[in-house]
N, C-alpha and C positions, 0 to 999 in steps of 0.2 A: 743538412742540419739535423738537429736531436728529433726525432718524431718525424720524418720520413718516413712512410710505411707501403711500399709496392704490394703487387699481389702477387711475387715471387715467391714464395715460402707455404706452394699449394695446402702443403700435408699439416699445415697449423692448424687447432680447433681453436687457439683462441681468440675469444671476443676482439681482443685489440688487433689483429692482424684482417682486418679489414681489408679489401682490395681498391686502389686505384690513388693512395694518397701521396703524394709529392709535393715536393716543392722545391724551386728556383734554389739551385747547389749554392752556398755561402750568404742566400738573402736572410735577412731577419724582418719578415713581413708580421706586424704586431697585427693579432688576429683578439679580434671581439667574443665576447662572449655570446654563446647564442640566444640566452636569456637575460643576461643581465649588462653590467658597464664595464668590468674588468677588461683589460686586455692580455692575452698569454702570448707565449713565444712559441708554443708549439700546437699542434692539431691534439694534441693527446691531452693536452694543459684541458683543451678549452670543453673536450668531450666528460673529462673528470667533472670540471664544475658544471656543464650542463645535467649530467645525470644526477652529482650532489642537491642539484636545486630542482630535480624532480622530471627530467626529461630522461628518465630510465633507460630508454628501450631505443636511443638514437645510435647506438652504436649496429644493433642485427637491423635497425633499418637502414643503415648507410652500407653495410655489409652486402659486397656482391653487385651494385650497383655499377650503370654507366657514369661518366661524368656528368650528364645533362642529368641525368637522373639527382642526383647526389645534389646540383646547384638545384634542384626545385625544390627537395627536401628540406634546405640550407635555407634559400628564402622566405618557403614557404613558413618555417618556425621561427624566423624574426617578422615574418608579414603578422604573424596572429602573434607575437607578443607584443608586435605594436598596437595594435587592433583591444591589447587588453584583456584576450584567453587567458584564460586558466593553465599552468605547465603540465598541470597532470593532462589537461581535457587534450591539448596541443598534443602530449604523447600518446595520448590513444589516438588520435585521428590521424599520426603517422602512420602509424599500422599500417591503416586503409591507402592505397595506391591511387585510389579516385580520388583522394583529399587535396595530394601537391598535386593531379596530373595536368591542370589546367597549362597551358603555353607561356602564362602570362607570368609565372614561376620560375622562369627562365631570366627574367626581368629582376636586375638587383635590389633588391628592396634597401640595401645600407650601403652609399656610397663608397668604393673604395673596398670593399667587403674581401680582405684578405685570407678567411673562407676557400672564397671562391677561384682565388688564385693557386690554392692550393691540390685543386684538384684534377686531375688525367684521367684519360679513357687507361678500364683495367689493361696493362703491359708484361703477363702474363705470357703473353704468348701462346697461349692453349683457351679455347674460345670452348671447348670443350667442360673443361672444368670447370671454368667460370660459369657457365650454363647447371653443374651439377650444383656448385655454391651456391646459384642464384635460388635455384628448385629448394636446395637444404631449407635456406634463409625463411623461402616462405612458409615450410612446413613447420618450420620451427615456430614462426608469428602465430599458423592455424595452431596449434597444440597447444600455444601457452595463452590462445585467446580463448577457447575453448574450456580451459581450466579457468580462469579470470572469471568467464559468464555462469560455469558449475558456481564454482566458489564465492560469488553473488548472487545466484538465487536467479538465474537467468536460466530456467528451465533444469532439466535432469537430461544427462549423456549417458546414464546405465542400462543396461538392458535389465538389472535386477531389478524382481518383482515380490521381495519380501517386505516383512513390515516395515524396517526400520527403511527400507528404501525408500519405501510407499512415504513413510509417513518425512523424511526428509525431501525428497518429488513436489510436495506438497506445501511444503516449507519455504523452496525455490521459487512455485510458481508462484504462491502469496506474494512474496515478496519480489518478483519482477514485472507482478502488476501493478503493486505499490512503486513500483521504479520507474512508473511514465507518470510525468508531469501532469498529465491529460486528467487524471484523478482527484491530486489533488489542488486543481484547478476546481473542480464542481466542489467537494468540501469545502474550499473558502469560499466560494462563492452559494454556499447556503449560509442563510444569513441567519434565520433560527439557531443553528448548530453553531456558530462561529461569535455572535453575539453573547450567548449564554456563557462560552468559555470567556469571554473578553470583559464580561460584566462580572463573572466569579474572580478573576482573576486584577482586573482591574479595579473594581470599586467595594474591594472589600480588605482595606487595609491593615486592620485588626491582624487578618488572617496571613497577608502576603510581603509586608512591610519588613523586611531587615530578618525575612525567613531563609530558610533552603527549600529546594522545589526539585524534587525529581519529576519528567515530563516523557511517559513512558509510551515509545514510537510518535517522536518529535516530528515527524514528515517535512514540511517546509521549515519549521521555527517558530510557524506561528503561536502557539502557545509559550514555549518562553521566553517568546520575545513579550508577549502578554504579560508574564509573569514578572518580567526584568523591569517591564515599562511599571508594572503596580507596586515595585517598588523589593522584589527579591533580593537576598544580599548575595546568592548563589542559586545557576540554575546548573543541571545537570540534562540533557536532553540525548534520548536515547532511542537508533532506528537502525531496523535488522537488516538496512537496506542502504549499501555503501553508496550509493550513486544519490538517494536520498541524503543522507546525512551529510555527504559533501556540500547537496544545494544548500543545505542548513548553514554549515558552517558562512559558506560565503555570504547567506542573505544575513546572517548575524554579524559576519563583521561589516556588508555594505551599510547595518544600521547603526555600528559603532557599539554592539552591546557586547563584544567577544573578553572584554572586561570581566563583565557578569554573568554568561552562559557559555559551557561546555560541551559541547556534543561528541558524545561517545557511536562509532560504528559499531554493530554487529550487536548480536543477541542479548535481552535485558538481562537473561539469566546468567549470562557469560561476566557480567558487572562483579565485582569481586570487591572494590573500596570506592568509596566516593572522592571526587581531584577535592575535597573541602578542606576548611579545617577541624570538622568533624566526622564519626561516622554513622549518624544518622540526619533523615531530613525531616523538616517540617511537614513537609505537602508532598502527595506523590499526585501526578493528573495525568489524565489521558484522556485520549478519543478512543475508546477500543470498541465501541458498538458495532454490529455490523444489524445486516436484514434480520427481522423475527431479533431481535436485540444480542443473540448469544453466535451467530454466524462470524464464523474467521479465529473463532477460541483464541481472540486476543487478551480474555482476561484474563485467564488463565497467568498468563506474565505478572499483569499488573497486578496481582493477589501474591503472589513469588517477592517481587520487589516490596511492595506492602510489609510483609514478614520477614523481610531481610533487613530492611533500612529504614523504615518507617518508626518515629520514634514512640516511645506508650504516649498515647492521647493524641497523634497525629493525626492529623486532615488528611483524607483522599477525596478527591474530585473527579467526578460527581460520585458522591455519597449514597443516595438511594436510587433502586432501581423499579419501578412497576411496570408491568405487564397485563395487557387488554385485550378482551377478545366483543367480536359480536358475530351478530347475522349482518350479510348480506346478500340483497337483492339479485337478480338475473343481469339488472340493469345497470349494475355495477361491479361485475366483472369486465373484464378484457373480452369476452367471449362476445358482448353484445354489439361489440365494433361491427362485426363481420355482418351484420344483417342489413347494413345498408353502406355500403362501400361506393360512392360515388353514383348511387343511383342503383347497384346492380346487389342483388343478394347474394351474398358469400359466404352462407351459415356450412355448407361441406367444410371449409375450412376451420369455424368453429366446433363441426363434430371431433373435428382430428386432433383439436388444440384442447378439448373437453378431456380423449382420453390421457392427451400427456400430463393435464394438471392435475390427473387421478394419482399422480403419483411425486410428482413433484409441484411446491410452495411456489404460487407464483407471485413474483416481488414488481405492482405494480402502485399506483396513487388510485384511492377509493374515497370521489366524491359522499363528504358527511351527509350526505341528504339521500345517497342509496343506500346507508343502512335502515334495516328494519326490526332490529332488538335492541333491548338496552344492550349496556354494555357491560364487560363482568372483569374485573381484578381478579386475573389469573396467579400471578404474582406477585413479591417485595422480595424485593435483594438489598440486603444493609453491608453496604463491599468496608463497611469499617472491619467487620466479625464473620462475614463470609468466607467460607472454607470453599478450596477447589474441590475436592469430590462433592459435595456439596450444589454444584452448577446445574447439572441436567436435574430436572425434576417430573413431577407429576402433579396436574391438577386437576380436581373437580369444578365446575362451575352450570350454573344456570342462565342463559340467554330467555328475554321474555318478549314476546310482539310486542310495536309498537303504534301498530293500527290494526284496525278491524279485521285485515286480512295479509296477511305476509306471507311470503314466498321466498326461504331463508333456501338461497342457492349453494352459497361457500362461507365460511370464517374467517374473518380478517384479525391478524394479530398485529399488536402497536406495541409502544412504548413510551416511557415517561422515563427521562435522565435527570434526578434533584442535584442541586445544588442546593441542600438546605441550610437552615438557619444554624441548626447545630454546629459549623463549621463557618460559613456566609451571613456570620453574623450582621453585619454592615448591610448586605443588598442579597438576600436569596435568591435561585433564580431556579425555573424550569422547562428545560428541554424537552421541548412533548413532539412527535410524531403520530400525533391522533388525526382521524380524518379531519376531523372537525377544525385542524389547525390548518397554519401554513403550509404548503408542501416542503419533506425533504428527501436529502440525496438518499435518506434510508427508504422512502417510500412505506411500503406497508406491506405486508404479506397475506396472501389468499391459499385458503386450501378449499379446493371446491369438493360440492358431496355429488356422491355417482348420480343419484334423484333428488331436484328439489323439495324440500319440507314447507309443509302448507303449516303457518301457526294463525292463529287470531285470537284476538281479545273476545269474540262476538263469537259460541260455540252454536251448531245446530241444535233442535230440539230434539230429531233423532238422526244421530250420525249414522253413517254407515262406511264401512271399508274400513283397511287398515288405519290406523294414526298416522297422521300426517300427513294424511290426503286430504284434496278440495272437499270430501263429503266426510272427513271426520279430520278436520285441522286440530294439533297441539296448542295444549292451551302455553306450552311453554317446552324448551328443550334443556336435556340434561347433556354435559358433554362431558368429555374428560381429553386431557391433552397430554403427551409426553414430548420432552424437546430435552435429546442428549445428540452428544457427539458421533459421527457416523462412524459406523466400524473399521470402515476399509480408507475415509479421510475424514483424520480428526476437526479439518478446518471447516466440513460442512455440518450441517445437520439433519438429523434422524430422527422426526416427526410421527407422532401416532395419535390418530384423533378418532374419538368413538364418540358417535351421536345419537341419542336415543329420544322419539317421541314422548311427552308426556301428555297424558290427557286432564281432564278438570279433577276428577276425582284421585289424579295420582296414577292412573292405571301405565303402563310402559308399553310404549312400539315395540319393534324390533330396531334392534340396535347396529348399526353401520359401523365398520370401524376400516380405518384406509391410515395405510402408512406412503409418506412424503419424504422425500430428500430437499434441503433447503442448499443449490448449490450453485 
């Protein structure tokens, strides 16, 4: 019959000359489709509409195959489209050999499965080639799986060590650890951070009501499905992260919003028109903060999209950005674990963890009760008017004790994400990652200093020693902070903090200054 296919015809490359397929000379066995209801008349029928409807890559898996083989494969993709997989997810997990290899695959999963009648051990006659086929076949899966995980950000395969490599390497990993679920798992389940977005979005109708909404690095959905539920007329949702964006899509249509949101795969910058029926949007949102607030140079994007499609007087969410610094205590560092570890002193371990933090930000949760200065407003970022070169900056600021006697060990920097009124009009809201609040997934960031600084409200009457020692305490410290992008990976940051005693009359320490990777 029409679509018989031996593996006669060693020297073919092509895709369709498969090895081992037959069938019964003058039968017409109506053969199922392997995804869907259709039935064809031939093996070749059924393999067309399998790949049309998204099982690509079942032809180089069937290629080369025993017959048992071939029936596990065969089962195995109507067992998981019963089951309710995904065709794409089901084609990637053919690939993998441990997927069908289970015995039980063997076992018909569709009555009657004319498939399966269809297929013979290779009849070749040469066991030899067929061995070469089989080796081709899988080289060929490694190569183009390979390419697949490059081309989704699933690490870097170059041995180049230039910039543009570096800064693409960089790009991949971001976004293949944005590609485990495990992440944004702990994001929604910060409830600070997910509330505020739910409450900007949902109960301020003014702003969201019969809008458009661009939602820049969409991760799960959850914001524009926020966005659709508060009542958008059009969302647009956008992640640099194909395995991401896919979950998106499906969790948008298991909620019935695929109506009203879009999700675009691959880079914001790469967006060229919006699917609307116009071409700009109302509302641009994100989550793009990372640790110390500027880590992962995600806004960078969102400030791109902003000036591309954002229309004049548009809403961006969150709108304001502030930045905090203080002192903090001995006793609230990370370092102070180590002195009493289940009974046993462990501070050699703290010495060694002292010198790493001399150089790298460490991102941990600093109970509000172990700080011991005020606290000082480092920065305002206004992302209506904010410009990208503009991001890295430099600040001055003043830390003051806030008891008699302080012991300012490292600097803790925070953050505050507005949802202001300007915009939220209906219900404003504020995102704060201060000690003093709830814990979140951002945590807080610590730069510790090489020697404690001794401050107090309460000076000697006659000091003695340098400033900022126990016998001549600061009556207050000057600092200054720089936070840009790192040279060698633009996703980390590149930290410089200088800290200088003051005394009551004004007079200046000597001044410390320690550069940090935040990474």
């Amino acid at each position: 019959m029409a679509g018989n296919l031996t593996g006669t015809d060693s020297g073919s490359d092509s895709d369709k000359d498969w090895d081992g397929w037959v069938g019964d000379e003058g039968d017409e066995i109506p053969l199922r489709c392997l995804v869907g209801h259709e039935t064809f008349k031939t093996v070749e029928e059924v393999l067309d509409s399998a790949e049309k409807k998204g099982l690509k890559d079942i032809r180089i898996c069937l290629k080369g195959k025993g017959t048992y083989c071939k029936m596990k494969i065969i089962n195995y993709v109507r067992g998981k489209v019963r089951e309710g997989v995904a065709v794409e997810q089901i084609n990637e997990e053919i690939q993998s050999p441990s997927s069908y290899g289970d015995e039980k695959w063997l076992t018909p999963v569709m009555e009657g499965d004319g498939m399966l009648f269809m297929l013979d051990e290779d009849s070749s006659g040469n066991s030899e080639i067929a061995k070469v086929e089989a080796l081709e076949h899988e080289n060929a899966l490694l190569r183009k799986r390979i390419q697949e995980l490059t081309d989704e950000g699933y690490g870097s395969f170059s041995p180049k060590t230039d910039e543009k490599t570096t800064r693409e390497t960089d790009d991949k990993d971001y976004y293949y650890g944005y590609g485990k679920f495990d992440i944004h798992m702990m994001m929604l389940e910060d409830v600070p951070r997910t509330a505020s977005y739910r409450t900007a979005l949902m109960e301020n109708p003014d702003l969201i009501k019969g809008k458009t909404v661009i939602d820049v690095g969409c991760g799960s959905g959850i914001l524009s499905m926020f966005a659709a539920r508060g009542g958008a007329k059009h969302v647009l949702g956008i992640d640099g992260s194909s395995r991401v964006a896919d979950a998106a899509k499906r969790n948008i249509e298991k909620n019935n919003l695929s109506d009203i949101i879009t999700v675009h795969s691959g880079f914001a910058e790469e967006v060229e028109t919006l699917p609307f029926d116009c071409d700009k949007a109302d509302v641009i949102v994100s989550e793009w903060m990372g640790y110390c607030l500027l880590y992962e140079s995600m806004l960078d994007s969102v400030l791109r999209i902003r000036d591309k499609f954002l229309k004049p007087g548009g809403a961006i969410l969150p709108d304001i950005c502030k930045m905090y610094a203080a002192g903090v205590g001995p006793e609230g560092t990370h370092l102070a674990f180590w002195k009493n570890v289940w009974g046993f002193d462990m501070s050699p371990i703290a010495e060694t963890s002292q010198q790493e933090a001399l150089t790298t930000g460490v991102v941990a949760d600093v109970d509000g009760s172990k700080i011991v200065t005020s606290s000082a407003l480092i920065r305002t970022m206004d992302l209506a008017t904010l410009k990208i070169e503009d991001i890295d900056y430099t600040s001055d600021f003043y830390i003051n004790p806030l008891g008699a006697s302080s012991l300012v060990a490292s600097v803790v920097v925070w953050f505050d994400t507005l949802f202001s009124s300007r915009f939220c009009s209906n219900n404003p809201t504020n995102l704060t990652t201060s000690p003093y609040a709830k814990p979140t997934h951002w945590h807080h960031t610590l730069f510790h200093l090489p020697v404690p600084l001794h401050t107090s409200l309460v000076l000697p009457a006659a000091p003695t020693g340098p400033l900022g020692t126990s016998t001549n305490p600061a009556s207050k410290l000057f600092c200054t902070i720089s936070i840009t992008k790192h040279t060698e990976h633009h996703r980390d940051l590149a930290v410089s903090l200088s800290v200088t005693p003051i005394g009551v009359n004004g007079e200046k320490g000597d001044m410390k200054t320690l550069s940090y990777a935040v990474q």
